[in-house]
Each structure stands twice: as structure tokens, then as C-alpha cells.
Backbone as XML, in Angstrom:
<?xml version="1.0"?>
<chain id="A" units="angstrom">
  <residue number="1" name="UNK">
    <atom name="N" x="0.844" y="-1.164" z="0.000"/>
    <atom name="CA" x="0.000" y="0.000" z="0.000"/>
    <atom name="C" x="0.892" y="1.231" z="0.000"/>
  </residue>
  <residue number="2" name="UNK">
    <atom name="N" x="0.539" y="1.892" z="-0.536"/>
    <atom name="CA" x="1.520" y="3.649" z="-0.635"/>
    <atom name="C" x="0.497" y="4.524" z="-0.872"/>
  </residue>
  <residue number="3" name="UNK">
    <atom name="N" x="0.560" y="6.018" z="-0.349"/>
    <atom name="CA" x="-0.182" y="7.156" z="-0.017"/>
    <atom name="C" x="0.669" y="8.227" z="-0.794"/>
  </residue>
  <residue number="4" name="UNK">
    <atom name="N" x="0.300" y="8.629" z="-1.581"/>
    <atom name="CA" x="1.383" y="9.652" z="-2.279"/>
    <atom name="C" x="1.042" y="11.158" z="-1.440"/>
  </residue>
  <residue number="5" name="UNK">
    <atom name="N" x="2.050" y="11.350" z="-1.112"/>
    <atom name="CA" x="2.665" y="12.471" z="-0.346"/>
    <atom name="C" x="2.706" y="13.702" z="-1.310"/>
  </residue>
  <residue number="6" name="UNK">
    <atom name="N" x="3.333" y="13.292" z="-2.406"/>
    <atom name="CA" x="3.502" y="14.997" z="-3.168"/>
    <atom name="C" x="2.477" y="14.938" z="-4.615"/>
  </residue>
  <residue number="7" name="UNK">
    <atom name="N" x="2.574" y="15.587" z="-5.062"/>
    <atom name="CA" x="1.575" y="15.829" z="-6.332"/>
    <atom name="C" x="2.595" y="14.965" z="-7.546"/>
  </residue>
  <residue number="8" name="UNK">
    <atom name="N" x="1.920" y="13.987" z="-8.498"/>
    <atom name="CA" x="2.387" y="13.380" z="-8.754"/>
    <atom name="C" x="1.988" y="13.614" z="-10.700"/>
  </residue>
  <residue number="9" name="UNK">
    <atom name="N" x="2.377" y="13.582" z="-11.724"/>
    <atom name="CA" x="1.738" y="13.578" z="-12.987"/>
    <atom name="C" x="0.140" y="13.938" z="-13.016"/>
  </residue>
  <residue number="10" name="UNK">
    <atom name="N" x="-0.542" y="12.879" z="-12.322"/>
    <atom name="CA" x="-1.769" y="13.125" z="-12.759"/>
    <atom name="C" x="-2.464" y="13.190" z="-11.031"/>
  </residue>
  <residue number="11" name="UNK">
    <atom name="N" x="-1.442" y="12.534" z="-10.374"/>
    <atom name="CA" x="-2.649" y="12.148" z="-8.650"/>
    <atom name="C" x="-2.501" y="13.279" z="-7.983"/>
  </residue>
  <residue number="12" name="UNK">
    <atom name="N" x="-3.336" y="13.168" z="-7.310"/>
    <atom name="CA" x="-3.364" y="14.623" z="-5.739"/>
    <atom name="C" x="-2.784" y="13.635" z="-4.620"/>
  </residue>
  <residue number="13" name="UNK">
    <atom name="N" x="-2.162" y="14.695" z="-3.947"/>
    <atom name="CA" x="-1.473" y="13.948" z="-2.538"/>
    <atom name="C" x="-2.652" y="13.435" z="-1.908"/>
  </residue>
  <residue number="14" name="UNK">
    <atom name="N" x="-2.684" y="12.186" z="-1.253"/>
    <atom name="CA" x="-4.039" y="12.015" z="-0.725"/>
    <atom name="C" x="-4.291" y="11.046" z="-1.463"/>
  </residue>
  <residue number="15" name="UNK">
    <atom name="N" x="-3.866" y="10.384" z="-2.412"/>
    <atom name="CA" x="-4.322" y="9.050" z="-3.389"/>
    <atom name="C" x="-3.369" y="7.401" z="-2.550"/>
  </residue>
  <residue number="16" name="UNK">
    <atom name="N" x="-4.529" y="6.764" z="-2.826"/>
    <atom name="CA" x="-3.647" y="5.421" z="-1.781"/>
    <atom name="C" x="-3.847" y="4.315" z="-2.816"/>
  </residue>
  <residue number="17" name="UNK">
    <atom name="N" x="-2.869" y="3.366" z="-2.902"/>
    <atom name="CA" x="-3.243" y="2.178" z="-3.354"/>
    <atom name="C" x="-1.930" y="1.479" z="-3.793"/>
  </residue>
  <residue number="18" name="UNK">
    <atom name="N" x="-1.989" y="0.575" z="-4.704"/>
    <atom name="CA" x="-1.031" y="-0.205" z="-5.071"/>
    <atom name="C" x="-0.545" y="-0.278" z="-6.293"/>
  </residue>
  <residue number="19" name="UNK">
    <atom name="N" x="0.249" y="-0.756" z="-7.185"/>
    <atom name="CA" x="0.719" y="-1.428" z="-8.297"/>
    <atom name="C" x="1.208" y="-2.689" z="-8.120"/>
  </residue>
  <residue number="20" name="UNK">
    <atom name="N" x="0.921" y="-3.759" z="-8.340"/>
    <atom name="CA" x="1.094" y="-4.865" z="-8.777"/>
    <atom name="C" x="1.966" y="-5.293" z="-9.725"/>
  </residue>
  <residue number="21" name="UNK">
    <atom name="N" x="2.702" y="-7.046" z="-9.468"/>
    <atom name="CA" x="4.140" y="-6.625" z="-10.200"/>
    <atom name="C" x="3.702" y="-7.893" z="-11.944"/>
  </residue>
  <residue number="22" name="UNK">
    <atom name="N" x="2.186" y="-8.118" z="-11.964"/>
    <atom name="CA" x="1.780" y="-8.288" z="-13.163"/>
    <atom name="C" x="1.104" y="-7.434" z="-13.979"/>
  </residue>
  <residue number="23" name="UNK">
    <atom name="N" x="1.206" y="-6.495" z="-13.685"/>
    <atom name="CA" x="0.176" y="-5.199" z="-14.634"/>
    <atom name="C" x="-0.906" y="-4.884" z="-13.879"/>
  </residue>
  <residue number="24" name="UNK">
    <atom name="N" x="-0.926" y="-5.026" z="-12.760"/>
    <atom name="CA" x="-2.515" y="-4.328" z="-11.699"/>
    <atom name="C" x="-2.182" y="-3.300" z="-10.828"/>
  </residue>
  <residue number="25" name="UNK">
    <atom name="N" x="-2.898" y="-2.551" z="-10.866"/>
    <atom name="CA" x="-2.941" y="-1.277" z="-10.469"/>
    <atom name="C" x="-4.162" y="-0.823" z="-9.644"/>
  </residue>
  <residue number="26" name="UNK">
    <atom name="N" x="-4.230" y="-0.370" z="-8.562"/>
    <atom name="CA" x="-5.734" y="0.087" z="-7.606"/>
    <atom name="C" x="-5.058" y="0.700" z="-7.115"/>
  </residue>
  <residue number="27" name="UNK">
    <atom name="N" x="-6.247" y="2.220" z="-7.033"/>
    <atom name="CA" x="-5.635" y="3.190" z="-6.339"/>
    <atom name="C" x="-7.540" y="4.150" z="-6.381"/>
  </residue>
  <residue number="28" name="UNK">
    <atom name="N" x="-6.956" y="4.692" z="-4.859"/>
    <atom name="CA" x="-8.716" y="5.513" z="-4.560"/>
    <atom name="C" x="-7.795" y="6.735" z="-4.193"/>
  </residue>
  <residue number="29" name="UNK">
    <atom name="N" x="-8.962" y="7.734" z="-4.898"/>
    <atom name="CA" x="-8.482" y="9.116" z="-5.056"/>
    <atom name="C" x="-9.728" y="9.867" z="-3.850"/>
  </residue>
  <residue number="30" name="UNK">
    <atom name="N" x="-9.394" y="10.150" z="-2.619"/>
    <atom name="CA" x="-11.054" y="10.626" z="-1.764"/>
    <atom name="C" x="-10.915" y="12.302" z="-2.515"/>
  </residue>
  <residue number="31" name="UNK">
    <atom name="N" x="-9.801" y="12.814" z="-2.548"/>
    <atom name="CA" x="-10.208" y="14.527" z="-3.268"/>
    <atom name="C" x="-10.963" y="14.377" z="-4.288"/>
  </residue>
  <residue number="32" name="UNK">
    <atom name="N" x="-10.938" y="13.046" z="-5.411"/>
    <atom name="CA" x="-11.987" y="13.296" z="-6.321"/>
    <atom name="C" x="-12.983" y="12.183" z="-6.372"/>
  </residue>
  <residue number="33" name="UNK">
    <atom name="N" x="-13.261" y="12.066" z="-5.328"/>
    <atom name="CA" x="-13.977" y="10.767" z="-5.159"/>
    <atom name="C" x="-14.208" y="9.674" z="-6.197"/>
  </residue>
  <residue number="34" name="UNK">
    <atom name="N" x="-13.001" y="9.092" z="-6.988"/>
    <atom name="CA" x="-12.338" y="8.708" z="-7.756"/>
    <atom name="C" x="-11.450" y="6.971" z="-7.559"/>
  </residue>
  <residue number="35" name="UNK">
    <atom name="N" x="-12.369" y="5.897" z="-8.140"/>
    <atom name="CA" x="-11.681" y="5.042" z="-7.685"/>
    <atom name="C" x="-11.211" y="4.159" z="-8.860"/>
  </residue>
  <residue number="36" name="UNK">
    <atom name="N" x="-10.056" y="3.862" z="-9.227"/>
    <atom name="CA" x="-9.953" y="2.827" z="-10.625"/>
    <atom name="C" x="-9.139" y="1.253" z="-10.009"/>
  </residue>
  <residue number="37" name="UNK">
    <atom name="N" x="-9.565" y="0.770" z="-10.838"/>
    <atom name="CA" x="-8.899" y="-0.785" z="-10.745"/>
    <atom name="C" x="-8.832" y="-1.131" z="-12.106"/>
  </residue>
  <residue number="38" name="UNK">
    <atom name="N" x="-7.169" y="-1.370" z="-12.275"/>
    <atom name="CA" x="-6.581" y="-1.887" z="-13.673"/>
    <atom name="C" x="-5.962" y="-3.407" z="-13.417"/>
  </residue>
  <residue number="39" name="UNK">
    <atom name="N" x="-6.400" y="-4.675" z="-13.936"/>
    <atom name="CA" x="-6.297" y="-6.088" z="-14.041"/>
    <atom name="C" x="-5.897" y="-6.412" z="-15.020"/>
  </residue>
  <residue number="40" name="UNK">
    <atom name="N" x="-4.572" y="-6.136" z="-15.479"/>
    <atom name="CA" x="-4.169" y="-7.003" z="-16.461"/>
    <atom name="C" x="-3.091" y="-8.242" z="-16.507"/>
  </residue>
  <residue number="41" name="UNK">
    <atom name="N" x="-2.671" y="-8.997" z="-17.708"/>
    <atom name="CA" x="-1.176" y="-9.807" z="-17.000"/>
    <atom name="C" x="-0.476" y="-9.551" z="-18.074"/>
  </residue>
  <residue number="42" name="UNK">
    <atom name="N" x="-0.135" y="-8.678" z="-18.342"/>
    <atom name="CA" x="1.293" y="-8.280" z="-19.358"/>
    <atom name="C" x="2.656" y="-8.772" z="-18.395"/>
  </residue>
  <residue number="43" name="UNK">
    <atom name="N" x="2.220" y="-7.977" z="-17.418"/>
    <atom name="CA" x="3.430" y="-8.284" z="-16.476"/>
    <atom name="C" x="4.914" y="-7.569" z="-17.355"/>
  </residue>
  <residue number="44" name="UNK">
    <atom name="N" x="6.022" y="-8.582" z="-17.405"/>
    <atom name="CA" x="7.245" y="-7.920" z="-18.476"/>
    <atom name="C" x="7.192" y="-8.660" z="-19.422"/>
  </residue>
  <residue number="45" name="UNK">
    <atom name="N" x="5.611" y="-8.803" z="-20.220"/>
    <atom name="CA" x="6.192" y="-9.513" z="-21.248"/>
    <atom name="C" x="5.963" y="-8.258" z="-22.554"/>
  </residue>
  <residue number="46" name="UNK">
    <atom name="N" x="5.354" y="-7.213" z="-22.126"/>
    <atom name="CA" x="5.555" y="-5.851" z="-23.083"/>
    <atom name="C" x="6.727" y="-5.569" z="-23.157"/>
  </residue>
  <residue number="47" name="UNK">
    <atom name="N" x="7.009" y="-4.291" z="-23.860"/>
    <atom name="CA" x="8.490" y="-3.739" z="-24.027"/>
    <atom name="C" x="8.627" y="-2.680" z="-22.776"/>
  </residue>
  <residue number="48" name="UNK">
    <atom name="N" x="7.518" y="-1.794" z="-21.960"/>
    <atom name="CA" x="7.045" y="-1.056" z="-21.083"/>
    <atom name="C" x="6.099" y="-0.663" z="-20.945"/>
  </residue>
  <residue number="49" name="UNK">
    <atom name="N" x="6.267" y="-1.755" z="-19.462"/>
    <atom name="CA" x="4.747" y="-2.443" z="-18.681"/>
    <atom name="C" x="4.159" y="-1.567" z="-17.384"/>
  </residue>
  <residue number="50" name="UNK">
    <atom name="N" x="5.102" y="-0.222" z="-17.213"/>
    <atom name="CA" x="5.392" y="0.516" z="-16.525"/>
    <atom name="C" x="4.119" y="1.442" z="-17.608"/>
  </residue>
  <residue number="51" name="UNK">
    <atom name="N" x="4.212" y="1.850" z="-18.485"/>
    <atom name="CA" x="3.300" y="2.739" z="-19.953"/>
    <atom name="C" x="1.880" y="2.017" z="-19.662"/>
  </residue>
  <residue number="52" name="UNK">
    <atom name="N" x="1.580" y="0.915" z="-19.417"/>
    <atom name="CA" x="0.291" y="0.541" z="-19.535"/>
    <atom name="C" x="-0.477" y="1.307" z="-18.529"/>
  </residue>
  <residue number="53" name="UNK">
    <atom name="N" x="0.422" y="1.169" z="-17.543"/>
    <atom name="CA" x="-0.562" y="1.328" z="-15.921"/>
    <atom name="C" x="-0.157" y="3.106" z="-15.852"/>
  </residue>
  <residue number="54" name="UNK">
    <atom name="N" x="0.813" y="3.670" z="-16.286"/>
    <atom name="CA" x="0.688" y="4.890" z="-16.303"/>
    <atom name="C" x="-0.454" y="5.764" z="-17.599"/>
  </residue>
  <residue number="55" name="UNK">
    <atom name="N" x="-0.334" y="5.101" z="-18.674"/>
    <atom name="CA" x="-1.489" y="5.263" z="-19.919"/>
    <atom name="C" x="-3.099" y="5.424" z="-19.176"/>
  </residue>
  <residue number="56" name="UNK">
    <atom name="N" x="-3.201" y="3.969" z="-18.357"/>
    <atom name="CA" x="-4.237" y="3.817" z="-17.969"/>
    <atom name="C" x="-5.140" y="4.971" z="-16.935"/>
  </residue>
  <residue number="57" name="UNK">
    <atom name="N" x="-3.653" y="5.487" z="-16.021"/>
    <atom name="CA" x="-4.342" y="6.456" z="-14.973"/>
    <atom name="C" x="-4.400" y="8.116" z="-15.460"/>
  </residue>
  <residue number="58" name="UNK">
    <atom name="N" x="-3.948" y="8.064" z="-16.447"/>
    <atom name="CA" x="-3.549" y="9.418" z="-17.160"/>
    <atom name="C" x="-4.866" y="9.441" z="-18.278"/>
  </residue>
  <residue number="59" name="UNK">
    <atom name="N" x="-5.118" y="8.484" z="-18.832"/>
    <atom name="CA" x="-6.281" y="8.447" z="-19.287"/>
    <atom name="C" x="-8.098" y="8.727" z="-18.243"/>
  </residue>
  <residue number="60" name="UNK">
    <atom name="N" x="-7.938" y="7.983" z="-17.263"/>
    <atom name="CA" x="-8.716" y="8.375" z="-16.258"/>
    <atom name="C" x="-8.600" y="9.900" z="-15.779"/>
  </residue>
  <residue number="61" name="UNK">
    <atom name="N" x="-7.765" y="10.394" z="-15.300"/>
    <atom name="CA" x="-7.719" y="11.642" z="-14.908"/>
    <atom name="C" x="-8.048" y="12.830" z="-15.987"/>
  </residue>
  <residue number="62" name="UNK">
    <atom name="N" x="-8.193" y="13.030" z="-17.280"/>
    <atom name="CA" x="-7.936" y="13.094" z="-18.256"/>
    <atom name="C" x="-9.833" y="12.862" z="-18.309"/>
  </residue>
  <residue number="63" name="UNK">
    <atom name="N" x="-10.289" y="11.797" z="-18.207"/>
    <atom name="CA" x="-11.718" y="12.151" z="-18.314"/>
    <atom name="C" x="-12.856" y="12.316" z="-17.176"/>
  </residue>
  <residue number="64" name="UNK">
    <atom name="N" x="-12.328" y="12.707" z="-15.952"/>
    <atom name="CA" x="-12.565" y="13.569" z="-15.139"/>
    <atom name="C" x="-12.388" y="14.827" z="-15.755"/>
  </residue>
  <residue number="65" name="UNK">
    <atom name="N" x="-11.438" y="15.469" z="-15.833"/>
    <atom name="CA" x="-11.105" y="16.546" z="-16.596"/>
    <atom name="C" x="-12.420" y="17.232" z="-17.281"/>
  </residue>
</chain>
């Protein structure tokens, strides 16, 4: 579990959750009452598997927006 402390690309300090070391990602946002869950299994078999789960939350924030 991790709580991001500083303002991050797309999160507000105040966002908690995880990344997962097959491509899953959960994380709850309470400033925007904002919750996503990403399930995938790329894991490292992409070229950067790190791009999926960042694509994914940048896309979310992005349609809040």
C-alpha cells in the first residue's frame, strides 16, 4: 500500500493504493472521489509495462477533466 505524499503527474497527494508486479494497479483518489482498478497480466512480457498502468491512470484523470 503507498499514499502519495507529493503531487504526482496526474494524482493529488491524498491518493492510496497499489501497483502490482503483473500489470494491476488500484488506487482511490477521496479529493476526487475517484476510484480505478486496472487487471491485467502483461506483467514484463511488453516492451514497457510501466506505460500501460501509467497510460491507464492518465487516461482516467484526463476524463474527469
Amino acid at each position: 500500500m503507498a499514499v502519495r505524499t507529493y503531487r504526482g503527474d496526474y494524482a493529488p497527494v491524498g491518493q492510496f493504493g497499489w501497483d502490482g508486479g503483473s500489470g494491476t494497479s488500484t488506487y482511490a483518489d477521496p479529493a476526487n472521489q475517484l476510484t480505478g482498478i486496472l487487471l491485467t497480466q502483461v506483467g514484463m512480457t511488453v516492451p514497457d509495462p510501466a506505460r500501460v498502468i501509467h497510460d491507464f491512470w492518465t487516461t482516467l484523470y484526463q476524463a474527469v477533466n
